[in-house]
C-alpha positions, -999 to 999 in steps of 0.1 A, spaced: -288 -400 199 -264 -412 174 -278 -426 141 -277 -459 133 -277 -474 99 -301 -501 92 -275 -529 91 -259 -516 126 -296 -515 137 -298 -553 129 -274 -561 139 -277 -553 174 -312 -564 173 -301 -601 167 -274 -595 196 -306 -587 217 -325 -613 204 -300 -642 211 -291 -627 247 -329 -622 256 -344 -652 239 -315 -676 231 -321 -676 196 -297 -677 166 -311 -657 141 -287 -650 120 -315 -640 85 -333 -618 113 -355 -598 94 -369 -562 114 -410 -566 107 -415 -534 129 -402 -514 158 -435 -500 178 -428 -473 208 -448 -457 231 -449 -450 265 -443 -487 279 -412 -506 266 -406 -502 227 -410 -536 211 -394 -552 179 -414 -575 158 -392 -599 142 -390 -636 122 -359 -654 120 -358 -669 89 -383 -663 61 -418 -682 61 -414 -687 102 -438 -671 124 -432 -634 136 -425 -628 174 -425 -598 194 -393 -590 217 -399 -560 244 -371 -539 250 -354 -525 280 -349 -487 280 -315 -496 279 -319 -520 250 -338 -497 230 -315 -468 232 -287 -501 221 -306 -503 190 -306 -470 182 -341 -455 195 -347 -423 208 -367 -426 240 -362 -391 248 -398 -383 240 -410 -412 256 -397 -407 292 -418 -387 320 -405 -355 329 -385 -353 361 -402 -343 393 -397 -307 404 -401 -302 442 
């Protein structure tokens, strides 16, 4: 995993966020990032004093942003 800092982190989160929801959010602001075993999701508001929303995340997404799912995947099937 490489480490991202917490500007690089939000700044690919409002990448996501305007590809996924078609929102400009340029004053995002990260509320929370929750993972578990379904899709990690990032609870954000665009501009101060507006409602939070939550935007669930791709594996793919996720690792974007700089999570590391590695502990969150199932173990590969042995034959």
């Amino acid at each position: 995993m490489v480490y991202l800092s917490e500007a690089e982190q939000r700044r690919r989160i409002i990448e996501v966020v305007q590809r996924e929801e078609g929102l400009e959010c340029p004053e995002l602001v990260v509320n929370g990032i929750r993972e578990g075993l379904g899709p990690a999701v990032v609870n954000y508001t665009c501009k101060e004093g507006e409602s939070s929303r939550d935007l669930r995340l791709t594996e793919e997404e996720a690792v974007y942003i700089g999570l590391d799912r590695s502990a969150w995947r199932a173990p590969p099937e042995t034959l």
